[in-house]
Structures are given as structure tokens and as C-alpha cells.
N, C-alpha and C positions, 0 to 999 in steps of 0.2 A: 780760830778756824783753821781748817785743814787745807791745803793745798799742796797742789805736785810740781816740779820742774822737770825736763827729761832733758837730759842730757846724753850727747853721742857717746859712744867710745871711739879710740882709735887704735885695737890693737895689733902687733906683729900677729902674722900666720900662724906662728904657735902657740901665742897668748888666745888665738881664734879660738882655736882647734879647740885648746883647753876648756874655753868658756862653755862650747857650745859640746862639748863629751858632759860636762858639767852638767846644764839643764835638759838632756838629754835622759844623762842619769836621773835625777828628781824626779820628772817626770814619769820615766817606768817606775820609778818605788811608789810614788805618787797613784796610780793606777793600780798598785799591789795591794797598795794600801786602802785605796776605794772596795776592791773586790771584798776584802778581809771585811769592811767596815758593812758591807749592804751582807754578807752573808752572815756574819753575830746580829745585824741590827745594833750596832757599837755605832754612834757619830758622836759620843763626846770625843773632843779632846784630851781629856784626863783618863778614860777609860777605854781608849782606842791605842795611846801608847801606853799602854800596859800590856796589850796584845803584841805591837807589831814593832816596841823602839827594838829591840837585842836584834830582830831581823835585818831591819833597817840599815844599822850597824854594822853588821855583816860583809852586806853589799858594797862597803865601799865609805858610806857616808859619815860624817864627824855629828858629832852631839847637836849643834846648833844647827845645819843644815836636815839631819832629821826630823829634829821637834819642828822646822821651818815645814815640811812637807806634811806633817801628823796633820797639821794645823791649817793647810790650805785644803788638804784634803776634808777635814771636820766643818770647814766655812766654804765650802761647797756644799756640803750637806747642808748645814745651818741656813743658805741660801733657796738651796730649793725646797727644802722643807716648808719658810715663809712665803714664797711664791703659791704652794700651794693652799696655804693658810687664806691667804690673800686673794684665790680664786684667780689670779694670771695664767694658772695652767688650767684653765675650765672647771667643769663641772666634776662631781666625785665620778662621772662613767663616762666622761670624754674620752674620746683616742688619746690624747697628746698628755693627759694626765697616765692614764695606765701605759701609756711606753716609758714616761717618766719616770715610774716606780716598776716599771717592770726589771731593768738591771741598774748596772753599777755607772756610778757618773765616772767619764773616761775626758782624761785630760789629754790635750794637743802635745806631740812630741817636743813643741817649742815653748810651751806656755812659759809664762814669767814665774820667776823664783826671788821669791823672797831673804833679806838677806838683813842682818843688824850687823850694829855696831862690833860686833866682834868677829863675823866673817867679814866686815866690808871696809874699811876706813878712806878718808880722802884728807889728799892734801891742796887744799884748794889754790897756795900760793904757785905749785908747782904744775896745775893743773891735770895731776894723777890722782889712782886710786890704789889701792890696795886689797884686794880679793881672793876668799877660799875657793880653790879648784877641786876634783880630783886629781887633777895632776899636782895639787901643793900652793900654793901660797905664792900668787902672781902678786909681784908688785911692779908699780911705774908704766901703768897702763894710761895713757895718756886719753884725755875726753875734751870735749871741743861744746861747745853750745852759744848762745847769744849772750853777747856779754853783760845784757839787763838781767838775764835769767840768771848766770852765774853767780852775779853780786845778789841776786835775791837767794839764791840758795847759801851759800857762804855766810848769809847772814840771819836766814830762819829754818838752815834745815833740824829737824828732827823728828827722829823713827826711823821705823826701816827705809831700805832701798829696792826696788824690784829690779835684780837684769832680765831686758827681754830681747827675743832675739827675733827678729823681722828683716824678709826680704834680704837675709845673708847678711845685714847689720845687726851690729847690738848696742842697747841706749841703756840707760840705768832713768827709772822712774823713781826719783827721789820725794818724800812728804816734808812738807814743811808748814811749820805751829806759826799761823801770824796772826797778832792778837789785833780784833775785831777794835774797828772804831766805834767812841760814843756813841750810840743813837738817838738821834736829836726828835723833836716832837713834831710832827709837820705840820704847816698850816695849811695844805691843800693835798692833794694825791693828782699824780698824772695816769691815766689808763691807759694801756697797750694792747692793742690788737693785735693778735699773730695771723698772717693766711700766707698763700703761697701767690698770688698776682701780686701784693702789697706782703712784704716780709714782718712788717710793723709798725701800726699807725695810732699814733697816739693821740690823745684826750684835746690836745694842742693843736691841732690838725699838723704837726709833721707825719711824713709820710716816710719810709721807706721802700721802694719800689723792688720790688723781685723780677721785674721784668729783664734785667741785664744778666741776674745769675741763669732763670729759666734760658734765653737763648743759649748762655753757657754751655747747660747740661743737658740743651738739644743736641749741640753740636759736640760733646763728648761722648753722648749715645750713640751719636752716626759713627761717628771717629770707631768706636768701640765695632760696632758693627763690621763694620768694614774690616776690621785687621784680625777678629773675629773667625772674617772668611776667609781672609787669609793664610790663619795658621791652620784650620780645616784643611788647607789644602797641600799643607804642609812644609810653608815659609815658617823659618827658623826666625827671621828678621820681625817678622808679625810678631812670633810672640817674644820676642826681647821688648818689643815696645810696648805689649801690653802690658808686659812684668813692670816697665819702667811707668806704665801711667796710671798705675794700680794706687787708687787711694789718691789721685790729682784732685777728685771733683769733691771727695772728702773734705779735704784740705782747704779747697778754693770757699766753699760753704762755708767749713769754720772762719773763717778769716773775715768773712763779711758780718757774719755773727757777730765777732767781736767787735767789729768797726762800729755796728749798731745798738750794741748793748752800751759802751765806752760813752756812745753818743749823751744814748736816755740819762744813764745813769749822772754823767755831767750836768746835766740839763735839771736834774732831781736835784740833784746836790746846790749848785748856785743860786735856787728857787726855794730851798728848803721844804720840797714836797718828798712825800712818797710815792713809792711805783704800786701800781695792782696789775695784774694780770688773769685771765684766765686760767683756771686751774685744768688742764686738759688730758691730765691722764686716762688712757683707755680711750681715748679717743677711735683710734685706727678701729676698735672692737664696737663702737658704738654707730657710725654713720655710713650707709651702705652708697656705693660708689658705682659708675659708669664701668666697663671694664679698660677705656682708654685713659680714665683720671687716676688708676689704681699706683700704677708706677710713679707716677708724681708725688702723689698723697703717702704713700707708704715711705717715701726715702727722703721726705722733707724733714730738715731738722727742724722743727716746731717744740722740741725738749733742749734740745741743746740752747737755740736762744735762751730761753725760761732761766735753763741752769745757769747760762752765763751771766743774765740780766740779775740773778739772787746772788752771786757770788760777788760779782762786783758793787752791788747795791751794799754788803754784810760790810766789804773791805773798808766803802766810805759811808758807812754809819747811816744810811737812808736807808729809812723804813719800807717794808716789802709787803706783802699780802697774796695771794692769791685768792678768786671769788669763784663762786659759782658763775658759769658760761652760759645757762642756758636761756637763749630769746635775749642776749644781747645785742643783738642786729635786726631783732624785731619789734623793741619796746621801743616807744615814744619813749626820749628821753627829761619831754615837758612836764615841771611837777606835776599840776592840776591832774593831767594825761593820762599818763602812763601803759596806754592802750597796746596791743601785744596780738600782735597776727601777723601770719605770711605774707598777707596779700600787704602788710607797710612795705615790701621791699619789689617794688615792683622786676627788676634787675640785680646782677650783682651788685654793681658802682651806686645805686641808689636807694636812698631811704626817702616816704611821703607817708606819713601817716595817715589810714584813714578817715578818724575822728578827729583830728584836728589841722590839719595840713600840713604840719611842720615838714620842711623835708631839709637835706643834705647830703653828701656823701654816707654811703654804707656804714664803711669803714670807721670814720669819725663818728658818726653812731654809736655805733657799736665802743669802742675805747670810751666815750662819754657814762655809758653806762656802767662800765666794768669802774671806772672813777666813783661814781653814786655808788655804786656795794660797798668798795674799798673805804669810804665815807661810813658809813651804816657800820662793817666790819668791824673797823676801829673804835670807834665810837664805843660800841660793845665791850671792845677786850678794853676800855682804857675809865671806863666807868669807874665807880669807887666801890667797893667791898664792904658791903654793910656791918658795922663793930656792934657785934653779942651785947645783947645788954649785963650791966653791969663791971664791964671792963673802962668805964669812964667817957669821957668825951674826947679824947682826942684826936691827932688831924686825923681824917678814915685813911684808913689803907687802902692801896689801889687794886684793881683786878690783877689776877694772877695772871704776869706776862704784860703787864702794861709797860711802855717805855715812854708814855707820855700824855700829854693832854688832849681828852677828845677833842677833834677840828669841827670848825665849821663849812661846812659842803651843800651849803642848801641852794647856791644859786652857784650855774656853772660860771666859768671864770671868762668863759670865751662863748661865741656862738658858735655853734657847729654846723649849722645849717639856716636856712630862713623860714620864716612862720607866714604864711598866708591865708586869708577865709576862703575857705572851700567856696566853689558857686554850686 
């Protein structure tokens, strides 16, 4: 599986200067090279540098750092071409679709530049790099990063390198090939709910509370506000400090993400279960909103947990799923049951169904349910492959994509709430 490390750079003023005259340049040929591409209708790669590599050339750039640019530019196309495929940019006569194709996709004067082995090398014992400029051939460029990350890079990087260049820094986003553990067969699945009061509450009744990041990103929205009007008024100091807290609440997010994904996935692994989650894409497009929950809902990372929670699930070999979402917070999780309306949820925090009484937290509800699909899911993909007649008796082959033996999930492992007779 693929993964990135990023590491800082630390260079002299004129190794700076250098780097960033560098992706400066790319970037305009890059943009040269989009206009050329949307006015042929050219977006291969192979038939795009046959237009535009001798110009390229030209300009300044070396062989590998051209084909580098051909090739971001051709996978920017390649990209929005599938977005449209895929219907993320609306309908065939949406607005946002025909401005999409109405010109040429234009790249940020700083965007990241791709770079190989033969523009880029590292010496990891010395903790330098070596990189193509336009000004030539920087070497002993010194980078800095955590020293877990280090040793993880030095010891699975491979492929390119991105230099990016942010906030007057520049990091190198390096990919690194780490080869995926066994995946083991699970004997149970854990479900995880995603929302924004509770960050994610799983099948087990652990909870994780988003009430501590929300205050957070209240009081970075005031902060914001405030220095906001300050530099309106035209304190210089205001905006130094906005510059410096740009991308804080980002930060603070991911880092709680990890903290709770690290958790689950320990918790899978030691238990020998798998994770399920909610499959949520399109979400923001599908549920329509208050106009004071819009800012919350919109900038919650509900994909980043997901992603982090798949990644590290891949790393230690537990099995992953994601199910259909819909009316999991409103079905009776009771087999017999399984009755499904709004009126089970009388509140957010609460689930009582009302054909049967069962009630408990929402939340654990809800994760209970997303576990029973995951169950069902698997089941499916891990069934056996029915053998052609005539090819003999032997052991059947498994479904395509199976990693293991269908589980048993028929009665929940925990209680999630309590069952009482209605009066």
C-alpha cells in the first residue's frame, strides 16, 4: 500500500530562492501547457508531449522535469474528466459543470512539483537531499522531520517526491510502498458511527466525544473573527497572526482523528474483529441543513476519520467494509424487529422503538446496525464460488475478494440498550 511522509526542508536564502524560481517556473509551463491541451482537446500524456515537450525545453526546463509537468498537467485532466463522469460536478447543464469545461484548468503559482529519482536523491545518513533547480544542481540541502517518520521513510520510500512550497516553507512529500499485513478472518465486526456531537461511537458502546474539539473551533472562530477586524482596519500584527494560525484548527482535527482511529483499530486487532463504517460519500449533497449548522457540517472531517480509520485498519491486516447508511439510527436493531421510522428517535441522544420498546443511546444504535450489514456484507463476499460442472469435486473456490471465512453475527455481542413491554 501506498503512503506519504513529508518532511521540512532547511535551506540557505539561495538554495530558497532557487527552489521556489524553480516551482514557479513549472507551474507557468504547466498553465502553457493546460491552455495548449484544452485548445487541440489533446489530454493524453503521450500525445500532448508531442505538441508541447521542444517548447517546454525551450523555456528553461531539463528532460525529466518537463515530462514531470506534461504529466501533472494530463492528470489534472484525467481527474476532472472522472469527476464529471461520476457526476461530482452536477448535472450535464449545471453552472459549475459548464464553467468546468468552459476553459483551461489553471494551476496555483506554488503548486507541488513532482520530481524522481533522477532529479531528486537523498542521503538519509546525512540528513540532505540533492535536487534539480533552474539554477543547476543544489546539493546538501539539509531537512528535518520526526524521527519515527524519518526511519519510516529511509526504510520504505519509493517513487516520486513532491517539493511544495507553503507559507514561505518548503517540505518534500515523499511516497512510500509498505507492504500490507495478512488479513486475518474475523470472528465478529465492530461498527462505527461518525457525527459531529460524538466524533465516533462504536458497536461496543465506546464513545468518542467531539464536544472538546467543538468548544475548540468555537473559540478559533472568535479568535478568527476578531483579528479579522483587526487587520480590516489595518493592524499589520492582526494579520501576522492570522498568517501564523492558518491551518491551526486543521491540524488540531487531524491529530484527534488519529488519536481515535489508532484507538479503534487497536481494539479490532486485539479482538480479532473487523471495522464497518458508513459509507458516506455525497453526503454534504444529499441532507439539507439549518443555515447555522451549515459551517459545522460542511468543515467536519467525517472523510478523513474514514480514511484514517482504512489505512490503518490495511497496515494491521483487519478487515474493513464500509455499508449502506441509510435508517441506521432508526431501525430496531432486535432481530424479530427490525421496525424503521423516525418517530424510534424521539431526540438526538435517544433511540425507543416503537413496536417493540427496545431503547438506548442513538449513537450505539446506530454503530449496532452498521455491525449487522458488515455481518450480512461479508458473509456475501466470502461465500464459496460455485465449481462448473464437470471440472470435478474439489475444495470450491472462494468468492472473488474473499480473505476469509463467513462470521457468525447473529446475536449482538453486547447489549446496547434495554428491552422493556410497552404499556
Amino acid at each position: 500500500m501506498k503512503l506519504v511522509v513529508q518532511v521540512k526542508l532547511l535551506p540557505t536564502p539561495e538554495q530558497a530562492a532557487a527552489l521556489a524560481a524553480t516551482v514557479a517556473l513549472c507551474n507557468t509551463a504547466a498553465n502553457e501547457v493546460s491552455v495548449v491541451a484544452f485548445a487541440r482537446g489533446v489530454f493524453a500524456r503521450q500525445k500532448l508531449q508531442k505538441l508541447v515537450y521542444a517548447d517546454l525545453k525551450a523555456t528553461g526546463l531539463s528532460a525529466q522535469p518537463a515530462l514531470h509537468v506534461i504529466r501533472k498537467v494530463a492528470d489534472a485532466y484525467t481527474t476532472l474528466h472522472a469527476h464529471i463522469e461520476a457526476g461530482l460536478l452536477g448535472s450535464e447543464h449545471s453552472r459549475r459543470r459548464r464553467k468546468a469545461l468552459s476553459k483551461p484548468i489553471t494551476l496555483r503559482p506554488d503548486a507541488a512539483q513532482p520530481f524522481d529519482d533522477r532529479c531528486l536523491s537523498w542521503r538519509m545518513d546525512a540528513r540532505t537531499v540533492s535536487i534539480w533547480t533552474v539554477a543547476g544542481r543544489l546539493r546538501d540541502i539539509a531537512f528535518t522531520g520526526e524521527p519515527g517518520q524519518v526511519k519510516f521513510l529511509a526504510a520504505h520510500r519509493k517513487g516520486e517526491t513532491d517539493l511544495v512550497h507553503r507559507d514561505g516553507m518548503f517540505f518534500l512529500v515523499a511516497t512510500c510502498d509498505v507492504e500490507q499485513a495478512p488479513q486475518f478472518a474475523p470472528t465478529d465486526w465492530i461498527g462505527v458511527d461518525r457525527g459531529i456531537v460524538n466524533l465516533a461511537t462504536t458497536s461496543d458502546g465506546n464513545n468518542h466525544q467531539g464536544k472538546g474539539l467543538q468548544r475548540y473551533r468555537r473559540r478559533q472562530a472568535r479568535l478568527r473573527a476578531e483579528l479579522q477586524a483587526k487587520k480590516a482596519a489595518g493592524s499589520r500584527s492582526a494579520a501576522r497572526r492570522l498568517a501564523r494560525r492558518s491551518k491551526r484548527e486543521a491540524r488540531h482535527a487531524a491529530g484527534e482523528n488519529h488519536k481515535i482511529s489508532k484507538q479503534i483499530v487497536a481494539d479490532a486487532r486485539r479482538t480479532e474483529r473487523g471495522i464497518a463504517l458508513e459509507e458516506l460519500s455525497g453526503i454534504r449533497d444529499r441532507v439539507r441543513l439549518r443555515r447555522r449548522q451549515r459551517a459545522t457540517h460542511s468543515s467536519w472531517p467525517f472523510h478523513q476519520l474514514g480514511t484514517f480509520i482504512q489505512y490503518k485498519a490495511l497496515r494491521a491486516g483487519v478487515p474493513f467494509v464500509e455499508v449502506d447508511p441509510a435508517y441506521t439510527s432508526q431501525q430496531c436493531p432486535v432481530p424479530w424487529c427490525g421496525h424503521t421510522t423516525r418517530a424510534n428517535r424521539p431526540d438526538r441522544d435517544t433511540f425507543d422503538c416503537r413496536r417493540c420498546g427496545f431503547a438506548g443511546p442513538a449513537d450505539v444504535i446506530a454503530a449496532t446496525n452498521i455491525r449487522k450489514r458488515a455481518c450480512v456484507a461479508w458473509a456475501f463476499v466470502s461465500m464459496p464460488v460455485p465449481t462448473p460442472k464437470g471440472e470435478g469435486d474439489a475444495t470450491p473456490a472462494r468468492h472473488p475478494g474473499a480473505t476469509g471465512s463467513a462470521t457468525r453475527c447473529e446475536r449482538p455481542s453486547h447489549k446496547p440498550g434495554r428491552s422493556r413491554p410497552r404499556s
